[in-house]
N, C-alpha and C positions, 0 to 999 in steps of 0.2 A: 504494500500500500504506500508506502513512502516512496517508495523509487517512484512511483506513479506521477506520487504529489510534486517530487523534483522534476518530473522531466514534466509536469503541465506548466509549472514555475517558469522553468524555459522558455518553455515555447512562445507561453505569454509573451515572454521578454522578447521577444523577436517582433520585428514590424509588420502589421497584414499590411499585402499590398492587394489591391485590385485594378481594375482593367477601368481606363479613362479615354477617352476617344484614340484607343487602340496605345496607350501607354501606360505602362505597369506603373501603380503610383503608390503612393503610400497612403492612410486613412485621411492624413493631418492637410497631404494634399488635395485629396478629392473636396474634404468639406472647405478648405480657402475658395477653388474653384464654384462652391455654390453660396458663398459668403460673396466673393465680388459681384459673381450674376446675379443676384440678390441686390446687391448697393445699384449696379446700372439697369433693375428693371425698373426703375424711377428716378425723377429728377432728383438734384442732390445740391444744394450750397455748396464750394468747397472756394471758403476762404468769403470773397468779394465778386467770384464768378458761379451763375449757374450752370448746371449742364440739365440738358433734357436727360431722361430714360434714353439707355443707346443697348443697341444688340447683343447677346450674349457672346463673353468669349469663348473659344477651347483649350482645354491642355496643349500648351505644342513641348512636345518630347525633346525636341534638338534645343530650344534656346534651354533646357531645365540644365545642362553641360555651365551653361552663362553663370546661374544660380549658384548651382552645386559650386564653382570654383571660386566664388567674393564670399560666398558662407563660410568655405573652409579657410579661406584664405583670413578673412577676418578674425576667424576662431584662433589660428593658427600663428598668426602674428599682434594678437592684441591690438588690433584697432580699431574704427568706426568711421569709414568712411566710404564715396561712392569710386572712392579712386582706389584701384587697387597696389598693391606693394610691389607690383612689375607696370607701375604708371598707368595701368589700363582703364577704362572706362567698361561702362555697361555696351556701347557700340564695338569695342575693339574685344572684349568676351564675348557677344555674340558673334561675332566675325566666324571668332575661332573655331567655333562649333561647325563650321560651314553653311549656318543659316542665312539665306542669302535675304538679308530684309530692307525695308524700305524705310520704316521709323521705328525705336527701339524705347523702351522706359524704365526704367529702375525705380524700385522703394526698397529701402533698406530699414533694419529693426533689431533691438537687441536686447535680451532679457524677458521679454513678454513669453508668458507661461502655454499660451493656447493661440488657436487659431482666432480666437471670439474677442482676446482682448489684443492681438496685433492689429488686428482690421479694425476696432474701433481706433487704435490710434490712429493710423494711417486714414482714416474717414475724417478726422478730426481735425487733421494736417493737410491744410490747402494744399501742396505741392503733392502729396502722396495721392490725396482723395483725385488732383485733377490728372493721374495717372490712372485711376483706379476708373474716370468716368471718361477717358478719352475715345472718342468716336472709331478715332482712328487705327486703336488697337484691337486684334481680332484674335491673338493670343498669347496666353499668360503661362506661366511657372514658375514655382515658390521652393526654394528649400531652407530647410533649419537646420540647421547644425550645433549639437549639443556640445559644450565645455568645460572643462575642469580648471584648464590650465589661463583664462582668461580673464579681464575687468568684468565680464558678463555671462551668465550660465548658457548664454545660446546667441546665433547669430539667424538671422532670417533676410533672405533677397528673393525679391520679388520679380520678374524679369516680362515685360511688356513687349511685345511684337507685332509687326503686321510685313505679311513675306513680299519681295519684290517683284 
């Protein structure tokens, strides 16, 4: 019975992923993805500009590469910002990916426990929120990345695209 309870223990510990418009994702990400399209099925204030309701985004798989590497990178050298520690920008990480796109966005976030209290910051943050409502984005991916060794227990980048 014990052995049982240890290896359910495990397994908990391990990440579900499920399947997101054909990309293996994680829980944390599937519900950000219906946290945003949620903020842009209605008009929103962010800041001193409105935006109407605009269309829902999708997961896009190839910019999540963009994510994953200013998450780690930030966790990984202690810092907080959109520039990363090889000069790069949110447009020159997406590059890399070979996503070939036309206009790109970043929100960045660090410390926030869940999906439910980084999105209200970033709602709450004219610059974030007018990423979060831009028309002209058509997809999004999120990664977190947890830390020990950091000013911050976790790092989160947001990454906004629309392909060229």
């Amino acid at each position: 019975m014990s052995d049982n309870s240890e290896l359910n223990r495990s397994a908990a510990a391990q990440p579900v992923t499920i399947q997101v418009n054909g990309c293996e994702v994680e829980e944390y990400q599937a519900a950000m993805l219906e946290y945003v399209n949620a903020a842009r099925t209605r008009g929103r204030q962010c800041g001193s500009e409105f935006f109407p309701a605009v269309e829902p985004l999708q997961y896009n798989c190839p910019i999540e590469a963009a994510a994953t590497k200013h998450s780690n990178d930030m966790a990984d050298n202690n810092f907080f910002s959109h520039i990363g520690s090889d000069g790069l920008r949110v447009g020159g990480r997406v590059t890399e990916t070979g996503f070939e796109w036309s206009v790109v966005g970043e929100n960045i976030a660090a410390g926030f426990d869940d999906v439910q209290s980084v999105m209200n910051g970033w709602l709450d943050s004219p610059g974030h929120c007018r990423n979060i409502m831009d028309a002209r984005f058509t997809g999004v991916s999120v990664v977190r990345v947890d830390t020990r060794t950091a000013d911050y227990p976790n790092y989160w980048t947001q990454v906004f695209a629309k392909p060229r």
